[in-house]
N, C-alpha and C positions, 0 to 999 in steps of 0.2 A: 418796304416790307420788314418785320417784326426778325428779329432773328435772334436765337437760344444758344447757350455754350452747349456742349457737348464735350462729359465724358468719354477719353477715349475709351478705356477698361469702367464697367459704372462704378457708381461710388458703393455700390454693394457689396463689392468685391475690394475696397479699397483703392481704387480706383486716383491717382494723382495729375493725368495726364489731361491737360483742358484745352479743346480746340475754339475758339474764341468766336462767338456769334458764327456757328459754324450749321444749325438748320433752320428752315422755318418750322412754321409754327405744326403744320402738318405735320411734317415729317418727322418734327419732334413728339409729338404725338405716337405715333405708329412705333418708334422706336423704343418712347416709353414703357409701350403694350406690350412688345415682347421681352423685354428688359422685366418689367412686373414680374408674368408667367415664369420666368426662370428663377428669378432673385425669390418671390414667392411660393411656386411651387415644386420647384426641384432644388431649393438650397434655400426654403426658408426655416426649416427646424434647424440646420445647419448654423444658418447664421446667427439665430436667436441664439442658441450653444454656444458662440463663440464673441458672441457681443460685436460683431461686424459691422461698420459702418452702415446707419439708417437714417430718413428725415422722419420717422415715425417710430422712433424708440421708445417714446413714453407708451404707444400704443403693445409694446408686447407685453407677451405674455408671459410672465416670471415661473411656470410648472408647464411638464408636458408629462398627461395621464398613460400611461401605456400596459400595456397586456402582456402578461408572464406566455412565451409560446406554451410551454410545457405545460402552462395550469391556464389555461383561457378564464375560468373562473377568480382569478387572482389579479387583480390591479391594481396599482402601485403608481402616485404621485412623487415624481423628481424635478426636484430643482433644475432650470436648465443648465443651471452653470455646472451639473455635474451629470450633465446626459452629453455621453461623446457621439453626437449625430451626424455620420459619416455626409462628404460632399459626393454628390453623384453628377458623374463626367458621361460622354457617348466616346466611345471608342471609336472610331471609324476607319475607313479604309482612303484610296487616292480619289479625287474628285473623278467626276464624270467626264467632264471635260477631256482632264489629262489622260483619261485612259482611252480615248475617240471613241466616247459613246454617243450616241444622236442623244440632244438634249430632253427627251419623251424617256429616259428612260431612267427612272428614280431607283437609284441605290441605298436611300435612305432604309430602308427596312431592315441592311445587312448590321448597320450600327448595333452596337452594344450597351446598355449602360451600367455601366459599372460605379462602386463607391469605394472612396477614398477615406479613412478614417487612422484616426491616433490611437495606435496596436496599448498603450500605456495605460490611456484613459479607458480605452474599453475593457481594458483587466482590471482596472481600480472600480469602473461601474460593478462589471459581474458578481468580484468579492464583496461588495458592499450590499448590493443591493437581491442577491440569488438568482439574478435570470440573466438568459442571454441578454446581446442588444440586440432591438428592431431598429429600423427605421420606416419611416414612409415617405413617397417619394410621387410625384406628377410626371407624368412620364409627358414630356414637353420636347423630340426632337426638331420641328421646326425651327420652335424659339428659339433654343438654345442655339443653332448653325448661322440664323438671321444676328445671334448676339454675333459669334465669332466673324461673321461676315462684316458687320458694322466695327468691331474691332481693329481686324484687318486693314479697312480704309481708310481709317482716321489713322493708321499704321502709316500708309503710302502717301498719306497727306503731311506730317510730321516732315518730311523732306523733298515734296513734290507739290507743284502749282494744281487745282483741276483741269488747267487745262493742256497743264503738260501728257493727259495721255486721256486716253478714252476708256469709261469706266464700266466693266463688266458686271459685277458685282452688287451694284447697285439695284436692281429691278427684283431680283431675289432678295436683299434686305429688307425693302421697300412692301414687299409681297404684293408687287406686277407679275410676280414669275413666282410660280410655286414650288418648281424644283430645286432645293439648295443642295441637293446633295452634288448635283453641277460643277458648283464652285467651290462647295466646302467640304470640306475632310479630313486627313490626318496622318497621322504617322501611326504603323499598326503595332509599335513599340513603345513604352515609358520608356519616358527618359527619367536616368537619376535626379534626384533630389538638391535643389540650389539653394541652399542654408540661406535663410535670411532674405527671399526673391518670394515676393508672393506672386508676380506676373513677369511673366517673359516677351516680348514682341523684338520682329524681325524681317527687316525686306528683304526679299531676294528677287531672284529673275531668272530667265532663258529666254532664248530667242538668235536672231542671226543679224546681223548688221542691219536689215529693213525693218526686220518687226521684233518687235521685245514683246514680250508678256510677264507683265509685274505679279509678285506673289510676295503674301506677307504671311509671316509664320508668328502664329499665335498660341503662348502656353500659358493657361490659367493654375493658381497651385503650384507655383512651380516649387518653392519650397517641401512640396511632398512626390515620390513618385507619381507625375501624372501623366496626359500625352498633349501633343505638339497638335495641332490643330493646322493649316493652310487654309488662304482665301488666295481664288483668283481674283484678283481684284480688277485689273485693267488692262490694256494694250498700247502700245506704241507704234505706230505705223508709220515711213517712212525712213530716210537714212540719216537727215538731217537730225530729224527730231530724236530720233534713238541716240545718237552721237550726243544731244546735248540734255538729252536726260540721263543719260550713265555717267555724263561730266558732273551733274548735280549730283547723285547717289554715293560718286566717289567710293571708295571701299565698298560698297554692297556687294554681297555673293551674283555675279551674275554670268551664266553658264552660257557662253557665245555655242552656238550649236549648227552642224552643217547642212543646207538647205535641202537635201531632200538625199539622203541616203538611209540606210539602215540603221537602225539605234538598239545598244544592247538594253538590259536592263538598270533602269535609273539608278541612281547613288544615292537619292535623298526622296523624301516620299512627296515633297513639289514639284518634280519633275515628270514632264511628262512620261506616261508607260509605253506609246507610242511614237514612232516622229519618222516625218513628220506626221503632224497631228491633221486629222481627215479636210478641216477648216483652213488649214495654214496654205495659201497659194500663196506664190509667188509676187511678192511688192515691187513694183519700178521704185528706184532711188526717188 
């Protein structure tokens, strides 16, 4: 079987992380597809603005025409190296999952999206040019969560075997499962701004000495106020196998949690909202 690298973060995004003959040919495919829809339609004037890593650079397009709000009749061609085209993020809240929802029940709706842009450049456009800035944008939340979802795993992959745990995540990347708002979601706060960090990733966990449930914390932008992203990625079942994947993980944040009593309110936005969680029965070692 044929098998494709795989950027973890794309190369759209600058992307440096390469996991090595890591799809087939399918899957590479599907991935692509939502990877496109994003990089293109919710952060392609974006990128083009910012000359962001492409394999089709010769094909852009060096002016983007746009429309005065205040005078609709007035339109006005800019260079894009001086149109500051804000990046548009979703905002979201804790997965489905973690808050014990039955999986029929999509929270995607509640996301937000929001744009991120350079407060400097849009005051150097306005003075130069008289108008506000627009932007325009594709409104794309699947794609955009199947990204951070594939993100995520290549996350857990970086220091774990596949077959060290069993992959949740995967059937919604894939789009076998249509609900991502499940597995994927966020932190309902920016985090401050990491000078010089355009991407952040980070495993974590919970769970009790039988079953671990891995979680990888994904932040794109981080260089600018943006927000923190979660993927449930996988599970661990057993006592054996959890003992010798937390031996592997070593330092990862991983929140040993007690088997079935009351839980306050989480401390981080990966952790579950409830616990135990409605799924979590009890594991024989």
């Amino acid at each position: 079987m044929e098998l494709t690298d795989e950027h973890i973060v794309p190369l759209a995004l600058n992307g440096q992380h390469i996991i090595r003959k890591a799809s087939c040919l399918v899957c590479a495919d599907i991935t692509k597809k939502f990877e496109q829809d994003v990089a293109r339609g919710l952060w392609g004037d974006a990128r083009t603005s910012y000359d962001a890593p492409s394999r089709r650079k010769r094909a852009r397009k060096t002016h983007i025409t746009l429309t005065d709000p205040d005078n609709p009749a007035r339109r006005i061609k800019v260079p894009y190296s001086e149109y500051p085209a804000p990046m548009a993020v979703y905002k979201m809240g804790r997965a489905g999952l973690l808050e014990g929802l039955p999986e029929t029940v999509d929270i995607s709706g509640m996301w937000k999206i929001e744009a991120i842009s350079d407060g400097e450049k849009n005051k150097a456009f306005e003075q130069k040019y008289g108008m506000k800035l627009t932007a325009r944008f594709r409104h794309v939340p699947a794609s955009y969560a199947r990204l951070i979802a594939k993100i995520g795993y290549g996350q857990i992959l970086c220091s774990l075997d596949p077959g060290d745990f069993t992959p949740i995540c995967i059937p919604y990347m894939l789009g076998h499962k249509s609900n991502v708002s499940f597995v994927v979601c966020g932190s309902p706060d920016y985090a401050a701004p990491d000078s010089g960090k355009g991407y952040g990733l980070r495993t974590a966990g919970f769970g009790t000495p039988e079953r671990l449930m891995l979680m990888a914390e994904v932040r794109l932008l981080a260089n600018n106020q943006s927000p923190t992203h979660h993927v449930v990625v996988g599970e661990v079942v057993g006592r054996e196998r959890v003992a010798a994947v937390r031996a592997k993980l070593g330092d990862v944040q991983i929140e040993m949690l007690p088997s079935a009593l009351p839980r306050a309110a989480p401390a981080t936005h990966w952790m579950p909202g409830c616990w135990p969680l409605p799924f979590w029965a009890p594991v024989a070692g």
